[in-house]
C-alpha positions as CSV (number, residue, x, y, z in Angstrom):
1,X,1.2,32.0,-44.4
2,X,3.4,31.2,-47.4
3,X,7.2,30.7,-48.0
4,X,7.1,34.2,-49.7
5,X,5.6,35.8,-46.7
6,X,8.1,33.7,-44.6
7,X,11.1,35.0,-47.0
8,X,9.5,38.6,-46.1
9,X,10.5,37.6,-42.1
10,X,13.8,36.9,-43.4
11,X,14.4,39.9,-45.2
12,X,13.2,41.5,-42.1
13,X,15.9,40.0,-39.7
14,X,18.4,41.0,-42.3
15,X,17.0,44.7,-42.2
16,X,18.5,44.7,-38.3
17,X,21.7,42.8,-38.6
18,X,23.9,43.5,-37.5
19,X,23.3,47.4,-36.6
20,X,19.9,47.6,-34.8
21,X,20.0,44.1,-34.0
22,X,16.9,43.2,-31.5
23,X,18.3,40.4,-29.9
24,X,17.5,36.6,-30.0
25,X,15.2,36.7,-27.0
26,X,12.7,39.7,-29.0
27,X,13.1,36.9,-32.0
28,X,12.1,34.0,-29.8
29,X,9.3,36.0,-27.7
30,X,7.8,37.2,-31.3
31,X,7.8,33.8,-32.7
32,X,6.3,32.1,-29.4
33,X,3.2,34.9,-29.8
34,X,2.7,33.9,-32.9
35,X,2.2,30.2,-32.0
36,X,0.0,31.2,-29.5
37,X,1.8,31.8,-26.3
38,X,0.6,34.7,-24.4
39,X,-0.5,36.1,-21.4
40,X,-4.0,34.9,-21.8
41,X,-2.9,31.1,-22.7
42,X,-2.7,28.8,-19.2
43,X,0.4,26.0,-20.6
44,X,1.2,23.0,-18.3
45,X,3.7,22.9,-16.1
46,X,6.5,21.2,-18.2
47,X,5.7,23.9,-21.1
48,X,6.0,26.8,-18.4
49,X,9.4,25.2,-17.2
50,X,10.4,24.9,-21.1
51,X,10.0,28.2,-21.7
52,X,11.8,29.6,-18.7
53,X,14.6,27.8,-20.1
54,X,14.3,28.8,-23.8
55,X,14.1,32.5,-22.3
56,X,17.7,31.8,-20.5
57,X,19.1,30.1,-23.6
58,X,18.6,32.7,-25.7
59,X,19.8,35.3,-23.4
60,X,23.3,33.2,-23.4
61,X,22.9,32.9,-27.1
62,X,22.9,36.7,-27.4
63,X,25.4,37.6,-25.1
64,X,28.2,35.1,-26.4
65,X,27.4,36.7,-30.0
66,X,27.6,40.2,-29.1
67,X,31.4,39.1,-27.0
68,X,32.5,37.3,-30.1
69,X,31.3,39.5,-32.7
70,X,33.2,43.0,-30.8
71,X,36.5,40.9,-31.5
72,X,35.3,39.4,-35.1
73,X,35.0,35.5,-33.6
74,X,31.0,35.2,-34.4
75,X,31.0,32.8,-37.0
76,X,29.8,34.3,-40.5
77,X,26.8,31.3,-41.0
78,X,26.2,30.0,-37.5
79,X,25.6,33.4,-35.6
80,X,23.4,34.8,-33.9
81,X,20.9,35.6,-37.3
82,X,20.8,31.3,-38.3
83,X,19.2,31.2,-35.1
84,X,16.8,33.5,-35.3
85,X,16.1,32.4,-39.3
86,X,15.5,28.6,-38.0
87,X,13.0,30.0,-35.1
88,X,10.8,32.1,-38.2
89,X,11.0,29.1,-40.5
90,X,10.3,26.3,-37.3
91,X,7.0,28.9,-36.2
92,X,5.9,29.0,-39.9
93,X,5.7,25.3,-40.8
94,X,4.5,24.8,-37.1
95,X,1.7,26.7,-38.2
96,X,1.0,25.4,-41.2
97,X,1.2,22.0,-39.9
98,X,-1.5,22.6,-37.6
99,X,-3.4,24.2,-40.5
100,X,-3.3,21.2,-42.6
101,X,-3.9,18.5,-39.6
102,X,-7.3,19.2,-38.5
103,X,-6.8,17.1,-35.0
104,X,-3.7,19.2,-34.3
105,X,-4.3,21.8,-31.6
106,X,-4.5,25.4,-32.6
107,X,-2.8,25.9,-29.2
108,X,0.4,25.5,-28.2
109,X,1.5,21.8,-28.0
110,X,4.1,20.1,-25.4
111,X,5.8,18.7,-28.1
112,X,6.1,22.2,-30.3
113,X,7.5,23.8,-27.4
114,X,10.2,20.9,-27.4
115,X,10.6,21.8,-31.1
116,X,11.5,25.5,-30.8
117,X,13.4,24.8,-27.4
118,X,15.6,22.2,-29.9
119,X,16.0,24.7,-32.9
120,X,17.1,27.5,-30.5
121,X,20.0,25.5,-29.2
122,X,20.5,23.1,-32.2
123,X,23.6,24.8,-32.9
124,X,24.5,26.0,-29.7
125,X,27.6,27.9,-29.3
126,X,28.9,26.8,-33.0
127,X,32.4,27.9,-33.4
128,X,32.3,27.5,-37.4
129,X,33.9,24.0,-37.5
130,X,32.2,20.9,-38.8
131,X,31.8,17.4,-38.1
132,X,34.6,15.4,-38.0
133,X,32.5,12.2,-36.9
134,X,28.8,12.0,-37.1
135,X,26.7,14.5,-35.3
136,X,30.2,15.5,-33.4
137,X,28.8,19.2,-33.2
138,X,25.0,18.6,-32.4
139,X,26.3,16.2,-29.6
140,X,28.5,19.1,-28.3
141,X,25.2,21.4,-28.6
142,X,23.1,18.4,-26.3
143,X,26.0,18.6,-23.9
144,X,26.6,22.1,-23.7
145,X,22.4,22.9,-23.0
146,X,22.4,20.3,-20.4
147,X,23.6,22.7,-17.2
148,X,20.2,24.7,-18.4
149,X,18.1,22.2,-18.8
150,X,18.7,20.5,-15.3
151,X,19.1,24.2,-14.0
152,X,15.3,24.6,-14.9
153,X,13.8,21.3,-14.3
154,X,13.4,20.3,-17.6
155,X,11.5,16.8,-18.0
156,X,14.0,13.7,-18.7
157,X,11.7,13.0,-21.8
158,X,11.4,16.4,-22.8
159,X,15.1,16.5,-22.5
160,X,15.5,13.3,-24.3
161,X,13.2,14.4,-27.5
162,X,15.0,17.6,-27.7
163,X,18.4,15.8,-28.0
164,X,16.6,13.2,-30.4
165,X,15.8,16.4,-32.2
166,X,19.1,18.4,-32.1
167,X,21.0,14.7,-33.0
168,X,19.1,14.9,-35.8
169,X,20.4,18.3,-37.7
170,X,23.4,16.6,-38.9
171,X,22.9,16.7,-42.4
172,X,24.1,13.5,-43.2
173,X,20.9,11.6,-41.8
174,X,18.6,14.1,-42.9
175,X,17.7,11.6,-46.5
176,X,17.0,8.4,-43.7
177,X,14.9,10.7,-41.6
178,X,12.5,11.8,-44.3
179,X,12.2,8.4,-45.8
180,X,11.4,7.0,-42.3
181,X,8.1,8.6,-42.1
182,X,6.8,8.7,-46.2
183,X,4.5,6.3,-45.4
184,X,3.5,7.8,-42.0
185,X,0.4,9.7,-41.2
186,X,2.3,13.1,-40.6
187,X,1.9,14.4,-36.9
188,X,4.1,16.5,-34.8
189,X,2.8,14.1,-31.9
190,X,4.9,11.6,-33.8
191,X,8.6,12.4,-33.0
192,X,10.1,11.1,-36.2
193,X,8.0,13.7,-37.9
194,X,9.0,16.2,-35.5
195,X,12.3,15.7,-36.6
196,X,11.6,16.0,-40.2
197,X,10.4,20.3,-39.4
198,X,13.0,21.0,-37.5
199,X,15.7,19.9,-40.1
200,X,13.6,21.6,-42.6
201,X,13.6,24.8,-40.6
202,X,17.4,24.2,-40.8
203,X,17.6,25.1,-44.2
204,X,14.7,26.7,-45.2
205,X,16.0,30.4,-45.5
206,X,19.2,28.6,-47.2
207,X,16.8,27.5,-50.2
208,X,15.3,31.1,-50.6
209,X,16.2,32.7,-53.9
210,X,16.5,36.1,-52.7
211,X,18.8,35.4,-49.5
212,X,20.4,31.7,-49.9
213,X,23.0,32.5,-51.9
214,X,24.3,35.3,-49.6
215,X,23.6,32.3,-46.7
216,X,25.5,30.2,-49.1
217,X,29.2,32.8,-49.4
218,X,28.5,33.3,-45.7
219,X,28.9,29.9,-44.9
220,X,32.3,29.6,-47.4
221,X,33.5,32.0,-45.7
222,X,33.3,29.8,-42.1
223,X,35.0,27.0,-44.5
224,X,37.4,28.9,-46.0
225,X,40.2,27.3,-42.8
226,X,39.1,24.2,-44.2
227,X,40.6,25.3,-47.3
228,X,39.8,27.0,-50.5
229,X,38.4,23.9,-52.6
230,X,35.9,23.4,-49.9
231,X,34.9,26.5,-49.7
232,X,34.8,27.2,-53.6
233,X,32.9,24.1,-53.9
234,X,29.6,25.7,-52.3
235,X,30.0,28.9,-54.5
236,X,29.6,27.3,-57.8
237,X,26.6,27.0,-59.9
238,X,26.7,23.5,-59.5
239,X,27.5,23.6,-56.3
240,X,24.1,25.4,-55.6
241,X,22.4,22.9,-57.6
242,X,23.8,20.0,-55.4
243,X,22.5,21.4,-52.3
244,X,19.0,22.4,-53.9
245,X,18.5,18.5,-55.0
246,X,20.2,16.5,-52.1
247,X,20.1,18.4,-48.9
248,X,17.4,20.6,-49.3
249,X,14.3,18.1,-48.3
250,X,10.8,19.5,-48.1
251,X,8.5,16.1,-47.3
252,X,6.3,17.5,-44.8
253,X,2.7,18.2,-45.3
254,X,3.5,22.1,-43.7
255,X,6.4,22.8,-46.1
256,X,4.2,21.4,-49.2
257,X,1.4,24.0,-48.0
258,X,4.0,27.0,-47.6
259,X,4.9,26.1,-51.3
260,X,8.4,25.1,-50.8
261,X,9.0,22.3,-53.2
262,X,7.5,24.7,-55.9
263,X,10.0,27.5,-55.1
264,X,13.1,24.9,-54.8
265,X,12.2,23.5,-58.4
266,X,11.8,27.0,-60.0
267,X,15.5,27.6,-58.9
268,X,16.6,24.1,-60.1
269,X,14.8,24.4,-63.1
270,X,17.1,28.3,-63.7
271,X,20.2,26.7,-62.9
272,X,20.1,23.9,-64.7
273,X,18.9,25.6,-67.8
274,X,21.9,28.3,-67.0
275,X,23.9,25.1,-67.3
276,X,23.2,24.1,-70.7
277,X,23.3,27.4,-72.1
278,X,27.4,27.8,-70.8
279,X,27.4,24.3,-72.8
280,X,26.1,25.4,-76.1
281,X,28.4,28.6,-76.0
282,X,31.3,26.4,-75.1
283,X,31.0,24.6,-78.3
């Protein structure tokens, strides 16, 4: 697998949405087959428990998107089709990861399944606002998944590394997170490095070519109650550029093998070279 085959994926989901739209728990079911969960694979009992829940979560996902999309409330970035994006991009880098790390199992690990079980509810019932304090909204996912979690039995550390995980998709410690483990051998059995795919899955289909810019209006148009300079802000040229060279981290050992980094600096590379063309005309 490569980022352009996991672009393809995207494309795919966007093929469906919002007409013919599968539902979350089809997206989650496909991408858990793909890691290896099947009917032929025997998983421990605190995977089996996991994936009870992560079937009920995404049923509640989907049915609070379908009620607040019939009266126009889904938000226009942090719907129903983020979700499903984050699940694609968290199963391909899983898999590459455990391509690239020969001790890694080529089977379904505890801590993977804590992974996907995070980036399915990472942004749990979003209602388009953003933090006002740090990780205000990812605390209010944590809190909101908790009746599920306990409903199903969910392990206390399970439960604690999936809020470790979830914590962690507030952009604003996303540059401390990568630096933590530079030095590190990379292992999803390490949680710190854990963290570092799933914020990467975050944004991966935002740093395509082909769809982040649409990704990018979509999510002005959530900010547009913030007000109009905010929302402009992300729709410039420059503004592209700031979130292809601060935000959009690729570190990992999986997103170096999908080819990431390369596709990121072809884009930079365009825009800044857009840049000083609009210069040399100006003068």
């Amino acid at each position: 697998m490569n980022a352009q085959a996991l672009e393809k994926s995207f494309g795919n989901l966007r093929e469906r949405w919002p007409n013919g739209w599968p539902g979350l728990p089809l997206v989650l079911q496909q991408c858990l087959r793909q890691l290896g969960c099947h009917s032929g694979i025997r998983l421990g009992a605190r995977q089996r428990v996991m994936h009870g829940c992560m079937a009920e979560v995404a049923q509640c996902i989907e049915q609070d998107g379908r009620t607040r999309a019939a009266v126009g409330e889904e938000p226009a970035y942090h719907n129903r089709l983020h979700m499903a994006d984050t699940l694609v991009a968290l199963t391909g880098l899983l898999l590459a990861q455990r391509a690239v790390d020969r001790s890694a199992a080529k089977k379904p690990s505890l801590q993977e399944s804590v992974a996907m079980l995070a980036m399915l509810g990472h942004d749990f019932l979003h209602d388009g606002s953003v933090n006002t304090r740090p990780a205000e909204l990812e605390s209010r996912s944590v809190d909101c998944l908790r009746p599920w979690l306990q409903r199903n039995g969910v392990a206390e550390a399970d439960q604690a590394l999936m809020a470790q995980l979830i914590l962690a998709t507030d952009p604003a410690v996303v540059g401390a997170c990568h630096d933590r483990v530079g030095d590190r051998t990379f292992s999803t059995r390490d949680p710190d490095c854990l963290v570092v795919l799933v914020q990467e899955a975050d944004i991966m289909a935002s740093t395509m070519p082909v769809i982040g810019p649409a990704l990018t209006r979509q999510l002005a148009t959530e900010w547009e109650r913030l007000g109009p300079e905010q929302a402009g802000a992300l729709l410039s040229a420059s503004g592209r550029l700031k979130f292809l060279t601060e935000s959009a981290r690729f570190s990992s050992p999986a997103s170096q093998q999908l080819g990431m980094n390369a596709i990121k600096s072809d884009e930079i590379r365009q825009l800044r070279d857009g840049s000083d063309n609009r210069r040399a005309l100006a003068r």
